[in-house]
N, C-alpha and C positions, 0 to 999 in steps of 0.2 A: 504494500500500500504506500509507495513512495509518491504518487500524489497526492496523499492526504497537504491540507492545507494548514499548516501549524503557524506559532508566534516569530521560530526561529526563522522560515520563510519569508516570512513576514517585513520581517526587520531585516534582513538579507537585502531585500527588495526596496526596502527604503533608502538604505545604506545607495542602492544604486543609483537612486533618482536626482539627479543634479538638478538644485532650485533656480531657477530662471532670475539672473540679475537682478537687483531694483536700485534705480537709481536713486540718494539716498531725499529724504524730503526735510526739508529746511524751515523751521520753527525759530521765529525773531523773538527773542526771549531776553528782558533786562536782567536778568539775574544769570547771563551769561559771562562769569567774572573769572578770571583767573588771577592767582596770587601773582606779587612782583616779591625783589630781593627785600626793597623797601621794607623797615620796619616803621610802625605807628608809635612806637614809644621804645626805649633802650631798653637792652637787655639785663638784666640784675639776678645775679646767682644766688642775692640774700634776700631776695621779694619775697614775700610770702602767698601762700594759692591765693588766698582772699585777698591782699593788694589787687595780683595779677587778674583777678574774675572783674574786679571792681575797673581795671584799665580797659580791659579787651571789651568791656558792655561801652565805657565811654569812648574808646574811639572806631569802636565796629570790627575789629580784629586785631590781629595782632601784628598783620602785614597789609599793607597797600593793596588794592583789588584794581587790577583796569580791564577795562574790555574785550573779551577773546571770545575763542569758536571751540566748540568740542560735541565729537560724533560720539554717540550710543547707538549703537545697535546698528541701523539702517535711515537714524534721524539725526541728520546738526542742526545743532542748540547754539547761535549766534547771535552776538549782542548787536542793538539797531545802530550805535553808533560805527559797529565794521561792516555794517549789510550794503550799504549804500556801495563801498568799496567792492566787496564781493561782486554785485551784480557786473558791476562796472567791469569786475578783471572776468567774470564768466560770460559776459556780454563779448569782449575784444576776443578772447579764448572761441567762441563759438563762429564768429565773422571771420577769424584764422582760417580756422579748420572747414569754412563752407567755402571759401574763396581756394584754399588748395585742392579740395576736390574738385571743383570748377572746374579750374585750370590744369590740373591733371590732366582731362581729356585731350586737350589742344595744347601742351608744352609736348617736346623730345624726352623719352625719358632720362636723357644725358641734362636738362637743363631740373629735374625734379628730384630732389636727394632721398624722399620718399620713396618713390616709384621702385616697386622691386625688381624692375632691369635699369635701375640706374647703375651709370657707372663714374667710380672715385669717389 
């Protein structure tokens, strides 16, 4: 009965099935913060926890936050002050990439460094 359809099968079969790309989706989010070297207040080996609780509430941490990007999963989570930038460099990135196909059809492939019978 080696057709029987069990769990080992099963998950065999999963194992096989390669998930179909996604490109990933982009979520403008203010709390897109990453730490800097920057410190908010100096460092002191003889603070005590309770000094140190009472600093890090009055100046909001205990190091600088400024504006960055960071991917989870299949989603980046980018602050609005870098989004503007992004579109902008994925906007020039995408008129690249549409104009070298273009012109791929009508260049030599000697004048296309892409082109897989370009030569040099």
């Amino acid at each position: 009965m080696s057709g029987a359809f069990t769990m080992d099968k099963l998950n065999a079969a999963v194992r096989l099935v390669q998930s179909v790309p996604r490109f990933p989706t982009i979520s403008v989010t203010p709390s897109a913060l990453v730490e800097t070297e920057e410190r908010l207040f100096p460092v002191s080996r003889h603070r005590s926890r309770r000094i140190h609780k009472k600093l890090v509430k009055r100046h909001g941490g205990v190091f600088r936050m400024k504006p960055g990007a960071f991917q989870i999963g299949d989603q980046i989570f980018i602050h609005p002050a870098l989004y503007e930038d992004f579109k902008r460099h994925e906007a020039a990135r995408l008129r690249e990439s549409s104009d070298r196909a273009f012109m791929r059809g009508f260049l030599p492939a000697t004048h296309d460094p892409h082109h897989p019978g370009a030569t040099g």
